[in-house]
C-alpha positions in Angstrom: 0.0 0.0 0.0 1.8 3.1 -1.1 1.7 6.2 1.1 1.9 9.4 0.2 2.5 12.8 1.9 1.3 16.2 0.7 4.6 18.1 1.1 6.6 21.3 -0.1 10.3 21.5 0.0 10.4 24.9 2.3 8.1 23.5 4.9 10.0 22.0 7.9 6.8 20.7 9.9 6.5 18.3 6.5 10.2 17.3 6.7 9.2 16.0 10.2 7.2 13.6 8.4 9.3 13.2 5.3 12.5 12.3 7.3 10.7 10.0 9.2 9.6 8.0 6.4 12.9 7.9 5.2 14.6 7.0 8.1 12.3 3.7 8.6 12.6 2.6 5.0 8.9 3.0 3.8 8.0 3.8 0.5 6.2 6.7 0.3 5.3 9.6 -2.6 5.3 13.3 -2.2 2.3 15.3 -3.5 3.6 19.0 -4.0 1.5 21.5 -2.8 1.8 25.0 -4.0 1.4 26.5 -0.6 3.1 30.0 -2.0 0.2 30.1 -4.3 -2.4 29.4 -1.9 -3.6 25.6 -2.7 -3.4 25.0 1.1 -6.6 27.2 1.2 -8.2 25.8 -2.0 -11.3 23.8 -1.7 -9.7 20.5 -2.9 -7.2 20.5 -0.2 -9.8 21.6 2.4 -11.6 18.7 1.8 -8.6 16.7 2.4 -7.4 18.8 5.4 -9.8 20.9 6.8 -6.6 23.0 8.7 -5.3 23.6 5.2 -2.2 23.0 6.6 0.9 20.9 5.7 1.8 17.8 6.4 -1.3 15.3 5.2 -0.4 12.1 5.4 -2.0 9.1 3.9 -2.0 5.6 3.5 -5.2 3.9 2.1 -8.3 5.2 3.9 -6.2 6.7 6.7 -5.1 10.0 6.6 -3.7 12.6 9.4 -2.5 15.4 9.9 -0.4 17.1 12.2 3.2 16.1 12.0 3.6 15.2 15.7 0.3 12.9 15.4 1.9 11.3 11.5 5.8 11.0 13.8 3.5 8.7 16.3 1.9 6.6 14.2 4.8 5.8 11.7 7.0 5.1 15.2 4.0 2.5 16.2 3.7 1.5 13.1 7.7 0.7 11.9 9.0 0.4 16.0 11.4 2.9 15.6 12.3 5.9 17.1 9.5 5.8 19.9 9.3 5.0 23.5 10.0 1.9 25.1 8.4 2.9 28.6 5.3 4.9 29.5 7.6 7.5 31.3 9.3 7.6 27.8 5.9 7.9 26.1 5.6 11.0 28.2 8.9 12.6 27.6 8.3 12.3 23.6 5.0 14.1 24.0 6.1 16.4 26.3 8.8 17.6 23.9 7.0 17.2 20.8 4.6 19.5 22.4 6.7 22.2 23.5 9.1 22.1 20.0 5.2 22.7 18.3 4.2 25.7 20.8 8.3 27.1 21.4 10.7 26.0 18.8 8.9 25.3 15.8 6.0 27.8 16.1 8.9 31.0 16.2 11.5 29.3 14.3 9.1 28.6 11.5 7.1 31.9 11.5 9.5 34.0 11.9 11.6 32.5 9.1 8.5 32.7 6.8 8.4 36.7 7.3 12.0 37.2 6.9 12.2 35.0 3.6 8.7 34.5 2.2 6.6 37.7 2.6 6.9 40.4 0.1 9.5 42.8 1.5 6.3 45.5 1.7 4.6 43.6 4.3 7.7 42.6 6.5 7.6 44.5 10.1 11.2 44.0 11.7 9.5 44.4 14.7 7.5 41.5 14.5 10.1 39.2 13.2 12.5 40.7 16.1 9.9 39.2 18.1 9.5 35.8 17.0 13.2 35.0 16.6 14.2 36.2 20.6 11.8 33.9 21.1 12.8 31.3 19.0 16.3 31.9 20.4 15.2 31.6 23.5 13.6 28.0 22.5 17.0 27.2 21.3 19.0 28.1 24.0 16.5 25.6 26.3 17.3 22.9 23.8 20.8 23.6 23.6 20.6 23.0 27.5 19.0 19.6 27.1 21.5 18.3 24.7 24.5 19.8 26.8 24.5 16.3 28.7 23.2 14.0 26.1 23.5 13.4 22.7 19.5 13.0 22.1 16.6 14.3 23.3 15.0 11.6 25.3 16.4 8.2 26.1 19.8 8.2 25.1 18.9 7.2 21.8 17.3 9.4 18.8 13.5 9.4 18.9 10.5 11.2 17.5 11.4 13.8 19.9 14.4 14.6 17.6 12.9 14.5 14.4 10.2 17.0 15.8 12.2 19.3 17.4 14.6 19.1 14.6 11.9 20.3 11.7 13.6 24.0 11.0 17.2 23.4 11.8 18.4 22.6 8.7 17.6 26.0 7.1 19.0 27.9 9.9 22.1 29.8 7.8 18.9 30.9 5.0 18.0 33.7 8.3 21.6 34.3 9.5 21.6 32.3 12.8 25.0 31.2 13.6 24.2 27.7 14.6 28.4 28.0 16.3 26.6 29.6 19.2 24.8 26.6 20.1 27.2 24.1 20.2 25.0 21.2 21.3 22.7 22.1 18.4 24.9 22.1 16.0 26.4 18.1 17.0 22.7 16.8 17.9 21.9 18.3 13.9 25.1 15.9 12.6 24.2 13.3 14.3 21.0 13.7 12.5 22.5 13.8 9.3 24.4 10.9 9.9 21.5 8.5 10.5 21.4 5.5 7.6 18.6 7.5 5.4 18.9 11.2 6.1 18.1 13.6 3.2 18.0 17.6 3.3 14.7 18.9 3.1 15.3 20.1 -0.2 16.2 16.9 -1.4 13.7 15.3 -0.3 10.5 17.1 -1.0 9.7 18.6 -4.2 9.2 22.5 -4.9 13.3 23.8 -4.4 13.9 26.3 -5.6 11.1 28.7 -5.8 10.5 30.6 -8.9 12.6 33.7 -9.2 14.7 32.3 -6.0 17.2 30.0 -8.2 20.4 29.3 -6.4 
């Protein structure tokens, strides 16, 4: 049964998914959507996501949303990177949680008004803002991993692959990763896992138009 992920290439909370996928072997299709030209909000994708928001997973009659909710089943599902122990269960969510309401929330927004929005609308006030705070997100993480190489459990779980949704585009909006140390080994460890891809080379719609590298 193939599944397939609706999925753009600048979206970190649909590399959550993606690298996920990936990293337990499944076969799996992207489905581009134009997100910069507003299919997200169109009435075909409503009707498959009523958030009109991306990730949407699915795989035969099931489809979810949400990539902390897609990271849990596929863990379930493939028995990797989830807990082994209730108190482990509770860890995973408690960080998956706080990386959707702290880390990824700022990271991701902000980033989005410094890169995405026409110059007109951007208010440097606002995106002042949102990246303190997502600074201030990073510097808790870089806390966590000052004594351990993952997240939770000593070993990389869903934890990791939520919190790290956004990292990888970090240099696009001129945050020097060197002043979180612990960041920037957790993110190579990453990359080293059997499977990793960038987001870019994993999900389709890189470059934009009239944003060609």
């Amino acid at each position: 049964m193939t599944a397939t992920l609706h999925c753009f290439a600048q979206s970190g909370n649909a590399y959550k998914a993606a690298l996920m996928l990936e990293l337990c072997g499944q076969d799996w299709t992207p489905v581009f959507v134009d997100f910069f030209n507003g299919e997200a909000r169109s009435p075909d994708y409503a009707a498959l996501n009523e958030m009109a928001e991306v990730p949407t997973y699915t795989e035969g009659d099931l489809r979810l949303t949400q990539s902390g909710v897609i990271l849990d089943y596929l863990a379930a599902k493939h028995r990797r990177y989830g807990p082994e122990t209730e108190a482990e269960r509770r860890e995973i969510l408690r960080w998956t949680l706080w990386d959707n309401h702290k880390l990824t929330a700022n990271l991701a927004t902000g980033r989005f008004m410094q890169l995405f929005l026409p110059e007109k609308h951007r208010n440097p006030d606002v995106i002042s803002f949102l990246m303190g705070r997502a600074k201030a997100a990073m510097a808790v993480l870089e806390q966590r991993l000052a004594d351990s190489d993952w997240i939770v459990a000593g070993r990389p779980t869903t934890a990791d692959l939520s919190c790290i949704g956004y990292m990888y585009f970090l240099e696009e909006i001129d945050v020097d990763i060197a002043k979180t140390p612990h960041i920037a080994r957790w993110r190579d460890r990453i990359a080293a896992l059997p499977g990793w891809k960038h987001p870019y080379e994993l999900m389709p719609g890189h470059p934009l138009p009239g944003k060609e590298t």
